[in-house]
FINUNU-882777 format. One record per residue: residue in three letters; x, y, z of N, C-alpha, C in turn; residue number from 1. Coordinates in steps of 0.001 Angstrom, whole numbers, plus 500000, padded with zeros to 6 digits. Layout:
+------+--------+--------+--------+--------+--------+--------+--------+--------+--------+-----+
! code !   n_xx !   n_yy !   n_zz !  ca_xx !  ca_yy !  ca_zz !   c_xx !   c_yy !   c_zz ! pos !
+------+--------+--------+--------+--------+--------+--------+--------+--------+--------+-----+
!  ala !      X !      Y !      Z !      X !      Y !      Z !      X !      Y !      Z ! NUM !
...
+------+--------+--------+--------+--------+--------+--------+--------+--------+--------+-----+
% end
This chain:
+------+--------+--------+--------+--------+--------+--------+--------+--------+--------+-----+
! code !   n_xx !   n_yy !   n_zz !  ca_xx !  ca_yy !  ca_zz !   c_xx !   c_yy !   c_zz ! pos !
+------+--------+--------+--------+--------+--------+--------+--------+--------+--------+-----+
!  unk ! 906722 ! 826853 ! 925195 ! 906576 ! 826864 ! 926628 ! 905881 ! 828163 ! 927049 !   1 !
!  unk ! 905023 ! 828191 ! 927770 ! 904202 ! 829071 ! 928430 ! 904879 ! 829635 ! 929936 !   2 !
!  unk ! 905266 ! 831001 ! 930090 ! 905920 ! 831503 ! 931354 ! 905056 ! 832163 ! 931824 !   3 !
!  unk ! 904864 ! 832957 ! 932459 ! 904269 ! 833690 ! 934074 ! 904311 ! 835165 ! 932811 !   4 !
!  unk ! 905731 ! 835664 ! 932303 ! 905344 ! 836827 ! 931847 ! 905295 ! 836403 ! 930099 !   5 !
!  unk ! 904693 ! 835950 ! 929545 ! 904613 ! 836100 ! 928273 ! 902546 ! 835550 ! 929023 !   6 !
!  unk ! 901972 ! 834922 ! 929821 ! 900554 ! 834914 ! 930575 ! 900385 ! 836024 ! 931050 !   7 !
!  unk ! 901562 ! 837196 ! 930951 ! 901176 ! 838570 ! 931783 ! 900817 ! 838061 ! 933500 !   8 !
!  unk ! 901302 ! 837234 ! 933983 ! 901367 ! 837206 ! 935647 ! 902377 ! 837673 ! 936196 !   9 !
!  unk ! 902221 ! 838662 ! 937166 ! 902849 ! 839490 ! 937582 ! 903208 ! 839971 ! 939338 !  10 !
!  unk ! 904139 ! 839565 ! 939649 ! 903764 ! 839965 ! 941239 ! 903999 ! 841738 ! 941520 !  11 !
!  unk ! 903871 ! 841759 ! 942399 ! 903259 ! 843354 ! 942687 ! 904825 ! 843194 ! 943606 !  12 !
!  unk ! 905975 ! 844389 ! 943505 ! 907491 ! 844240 ! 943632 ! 906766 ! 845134 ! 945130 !  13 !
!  unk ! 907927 ! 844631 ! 946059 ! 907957 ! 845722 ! 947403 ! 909035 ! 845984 ! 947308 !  14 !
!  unk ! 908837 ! 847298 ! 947841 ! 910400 ! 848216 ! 947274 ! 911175 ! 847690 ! 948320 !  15 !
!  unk ! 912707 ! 847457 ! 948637 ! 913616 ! 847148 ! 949696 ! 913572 ! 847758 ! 950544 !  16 !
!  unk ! 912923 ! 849393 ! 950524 ! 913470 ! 850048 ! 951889 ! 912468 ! 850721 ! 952606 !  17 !
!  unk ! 911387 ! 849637 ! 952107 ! 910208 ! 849454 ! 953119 ! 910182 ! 848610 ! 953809 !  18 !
!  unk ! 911206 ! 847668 ! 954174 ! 911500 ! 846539 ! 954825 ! 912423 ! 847030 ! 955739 !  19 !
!  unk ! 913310 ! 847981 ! 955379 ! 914149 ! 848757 ! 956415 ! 913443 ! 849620 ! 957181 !  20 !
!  unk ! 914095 ! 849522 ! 958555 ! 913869 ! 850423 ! 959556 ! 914552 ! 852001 ! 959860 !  21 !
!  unk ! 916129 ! 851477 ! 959563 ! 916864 ! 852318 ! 959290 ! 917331 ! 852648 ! 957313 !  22 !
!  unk ! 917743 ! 854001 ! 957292 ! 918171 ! 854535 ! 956518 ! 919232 ! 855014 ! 956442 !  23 !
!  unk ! 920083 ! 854694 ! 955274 ! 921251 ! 855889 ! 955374 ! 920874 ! 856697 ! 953906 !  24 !
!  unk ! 921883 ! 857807 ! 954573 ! 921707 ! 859004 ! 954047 ! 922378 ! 858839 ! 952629 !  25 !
!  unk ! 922590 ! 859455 ! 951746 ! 922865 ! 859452 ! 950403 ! 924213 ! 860883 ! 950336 !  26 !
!  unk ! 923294 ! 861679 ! 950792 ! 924655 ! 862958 ! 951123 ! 924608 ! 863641 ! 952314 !  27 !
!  unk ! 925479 ! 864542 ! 952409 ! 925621 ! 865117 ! 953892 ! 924689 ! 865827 ! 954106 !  28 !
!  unk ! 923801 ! 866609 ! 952975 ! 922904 ! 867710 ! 953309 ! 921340 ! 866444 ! 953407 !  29 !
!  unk ! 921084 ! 865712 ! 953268 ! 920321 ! 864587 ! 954119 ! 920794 ! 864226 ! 955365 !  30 !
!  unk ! 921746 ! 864107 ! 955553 ! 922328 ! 863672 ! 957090 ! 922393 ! 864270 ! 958021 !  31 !
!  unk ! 922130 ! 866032 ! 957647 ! 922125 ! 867198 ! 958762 ! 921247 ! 867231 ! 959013 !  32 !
!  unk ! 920035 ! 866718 ! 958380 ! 918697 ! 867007 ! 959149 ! 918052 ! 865906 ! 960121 !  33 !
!  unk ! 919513 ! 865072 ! 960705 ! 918936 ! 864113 ! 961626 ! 920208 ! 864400 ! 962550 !  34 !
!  unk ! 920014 ! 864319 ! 963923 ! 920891 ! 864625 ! 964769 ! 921832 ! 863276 ! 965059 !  35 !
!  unk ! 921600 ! 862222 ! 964516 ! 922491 ! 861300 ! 965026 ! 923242 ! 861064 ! 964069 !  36 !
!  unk ! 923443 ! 861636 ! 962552 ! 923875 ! 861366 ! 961638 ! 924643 ! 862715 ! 961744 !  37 !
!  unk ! 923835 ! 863870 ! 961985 ! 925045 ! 865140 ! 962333 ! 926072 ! 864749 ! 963439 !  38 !
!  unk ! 925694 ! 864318 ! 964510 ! 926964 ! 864233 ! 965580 ! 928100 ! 862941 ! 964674 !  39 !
!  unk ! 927652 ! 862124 ! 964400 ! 928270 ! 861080 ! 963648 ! 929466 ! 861800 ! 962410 !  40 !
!  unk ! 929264 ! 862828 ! 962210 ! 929726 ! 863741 ! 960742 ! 930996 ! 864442 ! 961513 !  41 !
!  unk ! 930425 ! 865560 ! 963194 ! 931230 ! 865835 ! 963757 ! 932409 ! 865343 ! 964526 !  42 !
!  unk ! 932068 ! 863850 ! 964858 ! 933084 ! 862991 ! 965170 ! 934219 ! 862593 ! 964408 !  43 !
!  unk ! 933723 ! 862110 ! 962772 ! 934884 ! 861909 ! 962255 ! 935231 ! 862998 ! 961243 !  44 !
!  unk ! 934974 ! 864475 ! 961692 ! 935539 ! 865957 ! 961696 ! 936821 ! 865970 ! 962535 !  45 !
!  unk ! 936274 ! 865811 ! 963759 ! 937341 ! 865951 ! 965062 ! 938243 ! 864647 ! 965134 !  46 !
!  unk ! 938092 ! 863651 ! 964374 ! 939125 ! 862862 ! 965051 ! 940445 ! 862773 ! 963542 !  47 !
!  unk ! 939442 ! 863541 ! 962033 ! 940796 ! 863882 ! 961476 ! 941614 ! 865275 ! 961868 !  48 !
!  unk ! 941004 ! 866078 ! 962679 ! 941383 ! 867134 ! 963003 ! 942818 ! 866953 ! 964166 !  49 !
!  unk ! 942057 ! 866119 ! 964876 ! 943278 ! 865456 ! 966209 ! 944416 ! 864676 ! 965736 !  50 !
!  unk ! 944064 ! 864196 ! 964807 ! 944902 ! 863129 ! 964052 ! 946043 ! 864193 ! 963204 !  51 !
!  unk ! 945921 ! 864921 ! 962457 ! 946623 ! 866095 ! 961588 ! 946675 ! 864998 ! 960635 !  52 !
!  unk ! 945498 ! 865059 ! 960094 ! 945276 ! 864315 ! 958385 ! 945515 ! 865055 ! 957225 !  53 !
!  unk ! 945406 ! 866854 ! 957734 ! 945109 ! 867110 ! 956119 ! 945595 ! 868317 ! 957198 !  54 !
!  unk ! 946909 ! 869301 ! 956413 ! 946872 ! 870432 ! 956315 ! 946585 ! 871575 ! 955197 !  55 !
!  unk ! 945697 ! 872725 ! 955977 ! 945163 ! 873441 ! 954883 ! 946108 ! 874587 ! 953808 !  56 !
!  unk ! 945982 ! 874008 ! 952819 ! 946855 ! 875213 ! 951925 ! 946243 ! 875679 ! 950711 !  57 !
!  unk ! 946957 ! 876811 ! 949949 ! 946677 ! 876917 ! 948456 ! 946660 ! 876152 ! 948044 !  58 !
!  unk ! 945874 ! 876014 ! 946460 ! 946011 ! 874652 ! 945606 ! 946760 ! 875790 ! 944858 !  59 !
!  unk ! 948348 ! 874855 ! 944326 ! 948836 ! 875643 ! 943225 ! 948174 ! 875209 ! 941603 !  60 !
!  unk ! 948304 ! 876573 ! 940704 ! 947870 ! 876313 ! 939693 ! 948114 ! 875508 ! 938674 !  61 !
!  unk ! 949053 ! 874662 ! 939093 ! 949302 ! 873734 ! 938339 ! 948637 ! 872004 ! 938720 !  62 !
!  unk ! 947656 ! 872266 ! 939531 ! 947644 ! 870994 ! 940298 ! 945704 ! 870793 ! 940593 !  63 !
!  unk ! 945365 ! 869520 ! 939939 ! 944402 ! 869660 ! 940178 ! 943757 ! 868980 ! 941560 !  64 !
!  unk ! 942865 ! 869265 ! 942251 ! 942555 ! 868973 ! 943374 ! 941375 ! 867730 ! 943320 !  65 !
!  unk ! 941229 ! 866630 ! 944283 ! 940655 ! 865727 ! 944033 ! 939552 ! 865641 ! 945508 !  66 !
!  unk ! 938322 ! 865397 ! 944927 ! 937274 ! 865650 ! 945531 ! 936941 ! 864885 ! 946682 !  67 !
!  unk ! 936336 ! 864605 ! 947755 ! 935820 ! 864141 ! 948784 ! 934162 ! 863782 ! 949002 !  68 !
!  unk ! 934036 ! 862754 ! 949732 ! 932630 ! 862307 ! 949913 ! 932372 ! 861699 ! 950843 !  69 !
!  unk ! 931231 ! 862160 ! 951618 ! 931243 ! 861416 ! 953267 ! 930358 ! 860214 ! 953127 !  70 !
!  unk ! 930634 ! 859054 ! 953780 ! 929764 ! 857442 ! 953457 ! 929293 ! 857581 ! 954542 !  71 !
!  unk ! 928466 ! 856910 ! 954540 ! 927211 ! 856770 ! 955676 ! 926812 ! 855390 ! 956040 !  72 !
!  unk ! 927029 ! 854846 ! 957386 ! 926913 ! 853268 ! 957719 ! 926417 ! 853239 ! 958911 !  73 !
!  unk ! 925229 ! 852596 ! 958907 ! 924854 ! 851842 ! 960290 ! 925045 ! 850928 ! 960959 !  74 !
!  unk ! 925631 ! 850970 ! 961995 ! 926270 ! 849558 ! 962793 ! 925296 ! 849061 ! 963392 !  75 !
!  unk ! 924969 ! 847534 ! 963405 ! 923779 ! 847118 ! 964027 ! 924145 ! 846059 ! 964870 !  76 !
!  unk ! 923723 ! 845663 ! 966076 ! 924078 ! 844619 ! 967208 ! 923246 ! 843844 ! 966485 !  77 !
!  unk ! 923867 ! 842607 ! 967059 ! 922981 ! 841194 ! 966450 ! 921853 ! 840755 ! 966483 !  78 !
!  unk ! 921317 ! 841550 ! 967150 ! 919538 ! 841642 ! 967150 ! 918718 ! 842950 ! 966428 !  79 !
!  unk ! 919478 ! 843270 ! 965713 ! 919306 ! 844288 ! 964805 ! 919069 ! 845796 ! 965071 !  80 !
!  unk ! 919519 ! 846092 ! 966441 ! 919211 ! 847359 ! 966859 ! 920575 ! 848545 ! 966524 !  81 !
!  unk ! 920285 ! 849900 ! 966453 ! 921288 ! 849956 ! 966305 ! 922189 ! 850648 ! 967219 !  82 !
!  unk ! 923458 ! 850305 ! 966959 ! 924828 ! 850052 ! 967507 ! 925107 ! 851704 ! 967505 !  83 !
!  unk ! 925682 ! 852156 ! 966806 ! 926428 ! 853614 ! 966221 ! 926203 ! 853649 ! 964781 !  84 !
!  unk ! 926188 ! 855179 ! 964633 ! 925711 ! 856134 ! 963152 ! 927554 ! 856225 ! 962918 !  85 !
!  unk ! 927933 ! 855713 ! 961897 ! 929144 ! 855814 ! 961530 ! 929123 ! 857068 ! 960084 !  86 !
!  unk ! 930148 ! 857773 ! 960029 ! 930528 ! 858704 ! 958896 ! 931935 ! 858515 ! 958118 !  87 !
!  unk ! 932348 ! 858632 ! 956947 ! 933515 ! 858414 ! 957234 ! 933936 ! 859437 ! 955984 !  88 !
!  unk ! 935049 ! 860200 ! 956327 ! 935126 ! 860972 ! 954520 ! 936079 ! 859864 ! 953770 !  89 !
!  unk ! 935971 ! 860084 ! 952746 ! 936399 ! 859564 ! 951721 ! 937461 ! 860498 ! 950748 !  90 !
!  unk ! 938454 ! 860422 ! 949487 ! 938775 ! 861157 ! 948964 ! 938721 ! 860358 ! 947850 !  91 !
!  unk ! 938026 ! 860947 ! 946633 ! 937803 ! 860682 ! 944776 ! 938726 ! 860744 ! 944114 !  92 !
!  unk ! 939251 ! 859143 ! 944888 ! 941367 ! 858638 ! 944074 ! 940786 ! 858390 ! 942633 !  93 !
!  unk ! 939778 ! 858271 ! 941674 ! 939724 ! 858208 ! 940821 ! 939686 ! 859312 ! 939911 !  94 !
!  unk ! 939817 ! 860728 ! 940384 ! 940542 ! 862083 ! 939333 ! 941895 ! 861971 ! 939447 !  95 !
!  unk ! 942460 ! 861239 ! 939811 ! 943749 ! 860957 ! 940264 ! 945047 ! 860670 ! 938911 !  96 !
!  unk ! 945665 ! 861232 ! 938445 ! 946458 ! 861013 ! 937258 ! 947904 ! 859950 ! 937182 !  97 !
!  unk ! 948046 ! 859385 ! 937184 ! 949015 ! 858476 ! 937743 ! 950398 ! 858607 ! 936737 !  98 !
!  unk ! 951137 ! 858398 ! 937618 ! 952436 ! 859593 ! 937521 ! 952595 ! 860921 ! 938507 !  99 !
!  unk ! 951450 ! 861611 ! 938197 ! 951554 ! 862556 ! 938971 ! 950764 ! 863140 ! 940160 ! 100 !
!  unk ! 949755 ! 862458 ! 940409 ! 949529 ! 862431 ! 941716 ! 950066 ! 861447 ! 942405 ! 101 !
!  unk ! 949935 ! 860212 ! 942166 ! 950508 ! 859051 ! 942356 ! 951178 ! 858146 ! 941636 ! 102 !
!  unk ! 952080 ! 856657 ! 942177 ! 952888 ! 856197 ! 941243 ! 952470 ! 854440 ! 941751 ! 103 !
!  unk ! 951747 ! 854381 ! 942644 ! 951008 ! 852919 ! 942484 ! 950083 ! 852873 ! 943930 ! 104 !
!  unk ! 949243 ! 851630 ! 943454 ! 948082 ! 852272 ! 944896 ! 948482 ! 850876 ! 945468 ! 105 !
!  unk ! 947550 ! 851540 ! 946503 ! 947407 ! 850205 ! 947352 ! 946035 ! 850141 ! 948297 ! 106 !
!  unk ! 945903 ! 848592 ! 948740 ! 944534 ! 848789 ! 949349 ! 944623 ! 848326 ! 950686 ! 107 !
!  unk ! 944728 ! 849044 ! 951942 ! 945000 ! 848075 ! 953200 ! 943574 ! 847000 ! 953501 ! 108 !
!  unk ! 943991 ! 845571 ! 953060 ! 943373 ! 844497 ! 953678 ! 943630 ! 843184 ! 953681 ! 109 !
!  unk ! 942846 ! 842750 ! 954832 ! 944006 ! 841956 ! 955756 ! 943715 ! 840512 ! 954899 ! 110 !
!  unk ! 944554 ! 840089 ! 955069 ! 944655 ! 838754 ! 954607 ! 944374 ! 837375 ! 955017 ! 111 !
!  unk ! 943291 ! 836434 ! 954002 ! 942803 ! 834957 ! 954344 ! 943570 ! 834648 ! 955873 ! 112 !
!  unk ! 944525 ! 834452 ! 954936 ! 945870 ! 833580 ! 956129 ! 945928 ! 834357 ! 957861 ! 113 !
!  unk ! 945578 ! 835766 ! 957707 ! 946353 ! 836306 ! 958685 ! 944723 ! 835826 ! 959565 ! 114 !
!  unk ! 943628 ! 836203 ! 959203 ! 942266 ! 835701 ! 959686 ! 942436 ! 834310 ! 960039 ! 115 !
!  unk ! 942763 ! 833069 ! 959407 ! 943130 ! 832135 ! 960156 ! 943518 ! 831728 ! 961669 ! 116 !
!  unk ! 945004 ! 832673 ! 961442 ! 946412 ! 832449 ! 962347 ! 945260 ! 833401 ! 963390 ! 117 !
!  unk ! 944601 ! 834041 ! 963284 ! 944411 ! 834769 ! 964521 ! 943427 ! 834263 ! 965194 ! 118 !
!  unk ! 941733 ! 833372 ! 964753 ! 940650 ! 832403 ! 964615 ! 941498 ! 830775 ! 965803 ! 119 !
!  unk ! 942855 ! 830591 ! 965265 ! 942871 ! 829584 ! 965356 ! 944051 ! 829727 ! 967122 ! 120 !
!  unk ! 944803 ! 830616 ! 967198 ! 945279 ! 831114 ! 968155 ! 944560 ! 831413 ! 969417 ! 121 !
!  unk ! 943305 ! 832109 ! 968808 ! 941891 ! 832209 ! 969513 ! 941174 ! 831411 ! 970444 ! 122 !
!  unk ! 941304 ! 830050 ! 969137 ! 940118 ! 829189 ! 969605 ! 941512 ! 828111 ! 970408 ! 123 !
!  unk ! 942456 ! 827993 ! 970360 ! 943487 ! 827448 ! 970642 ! 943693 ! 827980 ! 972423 ! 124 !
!  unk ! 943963 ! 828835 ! 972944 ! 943674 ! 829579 ! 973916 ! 942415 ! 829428 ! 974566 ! 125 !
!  unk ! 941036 ! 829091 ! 974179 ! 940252 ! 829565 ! 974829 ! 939609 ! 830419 ! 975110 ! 126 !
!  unk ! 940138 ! 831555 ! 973902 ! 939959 ! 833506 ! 974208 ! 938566 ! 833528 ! 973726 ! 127 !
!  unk ! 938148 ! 834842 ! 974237 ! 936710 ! 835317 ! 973759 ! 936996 ! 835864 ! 972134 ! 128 !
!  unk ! 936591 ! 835989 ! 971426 ! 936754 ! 836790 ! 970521 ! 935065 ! 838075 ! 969780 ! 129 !
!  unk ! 935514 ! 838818 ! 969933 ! 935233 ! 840221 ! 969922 ! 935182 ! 841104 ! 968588 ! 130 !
!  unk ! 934305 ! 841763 ! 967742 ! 934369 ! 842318 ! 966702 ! 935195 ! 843619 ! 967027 ! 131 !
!  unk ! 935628 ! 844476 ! 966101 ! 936747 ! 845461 ! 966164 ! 936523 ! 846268 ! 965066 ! 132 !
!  unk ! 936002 ! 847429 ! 965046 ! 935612 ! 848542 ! 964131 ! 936441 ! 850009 ! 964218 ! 133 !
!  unk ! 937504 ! 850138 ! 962985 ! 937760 ! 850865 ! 962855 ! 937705 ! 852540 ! 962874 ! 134 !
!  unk ! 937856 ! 853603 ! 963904 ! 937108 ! 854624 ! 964289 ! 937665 ! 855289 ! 963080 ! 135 !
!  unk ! 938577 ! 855555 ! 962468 ! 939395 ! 856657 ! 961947 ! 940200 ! 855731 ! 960753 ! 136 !
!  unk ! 939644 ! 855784 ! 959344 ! 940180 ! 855022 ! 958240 ! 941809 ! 855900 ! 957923 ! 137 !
!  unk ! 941704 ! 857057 ! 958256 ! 943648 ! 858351 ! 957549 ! 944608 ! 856894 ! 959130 ! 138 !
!  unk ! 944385 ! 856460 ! 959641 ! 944758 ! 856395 ! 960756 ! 945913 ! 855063 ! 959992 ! 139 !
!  unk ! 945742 ! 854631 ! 959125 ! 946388 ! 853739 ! 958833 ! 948197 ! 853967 ! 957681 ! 140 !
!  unk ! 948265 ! 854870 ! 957205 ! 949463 ! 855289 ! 956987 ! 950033 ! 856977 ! 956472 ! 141 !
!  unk ! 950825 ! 857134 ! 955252 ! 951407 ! 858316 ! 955320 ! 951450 ! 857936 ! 953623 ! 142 !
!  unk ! 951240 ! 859532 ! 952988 ! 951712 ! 859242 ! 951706 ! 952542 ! 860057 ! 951122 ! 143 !
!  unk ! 953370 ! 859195 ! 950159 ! 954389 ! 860166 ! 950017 ! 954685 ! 860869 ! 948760 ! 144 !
!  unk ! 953136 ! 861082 ! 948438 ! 952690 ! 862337 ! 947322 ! 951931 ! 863350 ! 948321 ! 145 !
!  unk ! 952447 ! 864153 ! 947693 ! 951404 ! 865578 ! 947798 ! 950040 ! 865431 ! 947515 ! 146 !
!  unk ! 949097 ! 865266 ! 947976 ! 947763 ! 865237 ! 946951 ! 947005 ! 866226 ! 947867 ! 147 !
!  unk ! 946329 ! 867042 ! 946469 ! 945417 ! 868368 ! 947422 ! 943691 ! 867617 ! 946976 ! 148 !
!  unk ! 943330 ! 868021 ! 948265 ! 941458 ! 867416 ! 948052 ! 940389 ! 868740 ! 948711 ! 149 !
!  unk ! 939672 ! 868709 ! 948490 ! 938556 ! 869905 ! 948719 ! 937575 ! 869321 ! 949250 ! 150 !
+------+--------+--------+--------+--------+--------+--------+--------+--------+--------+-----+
% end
């Protein structure tokens, strides 16, 4: 059988993010040099700050500290414009030693069923229904390890 590449025919590839309009950033020191991606950085600065997510201390020497990384997301309205420059930090649960930083994880998300019961309550009612974006991811519980992050 004769194919396209053993005939050497070849299409000429367009890269993906020449098709994009928007970009996200890769790290924070890309993201400071655009002002909507800096204010976006300072927001979810200040709202773990308001929140009391993280108090600052020594790392004792017995304890290793687990790293952080800010994600970068563009929210886009349904006609593709965009919405809000979202930031969010993150913390690198994978230096994480288990036993002793932690003793089992967990992942908050919501469930088939509960998306149903709420779709069908919805459409049952008559209600509008409305997308809902999380401002502040620490906002969702408490842990009851110590864990130090940098």
């Amino acid at each position: 059988m004769q194919t396209r590449s053993k005939s050497r025919i070849t299409r000429k590839r367009i890269h993906p993010s020449l098709l994009l309009t928007n970009i996200e950033p890769c790290n924070a020191f890309q993201a400071r040099k655009d002002a909507n991606w800096a204010t976006a950085m300072k927001q979810e600065y200040e709202a773990l700050v308001n929140n009391h997510t993280w108090d600052l201390v020594s790392l004792p020497p017995e304890r290793k500290a687990v790293g952080c990384k800010l994600i970068f997301c563009i929210k886009e309205n349904p006609d593709g414009t965009v919405k809000k420059y979202k930031a969010r930090l993150v913390a690198k649960g994978f230096n994480q030693i288990q036993g002793f930083d932690f003793h089992e994880t967990f992942s908050p998300v919501i469930k088939p069923v509960t998306i149903k019961i709420i779709l069908t309550i919805t459409l049952t009612n008559g209600w509008d229904l409305f997308h809902l974006d999380v401002n502040n991811a620490f906002l969702s519980g408490s842990l009851d390890e110590t864990v130090y992050m940098t």
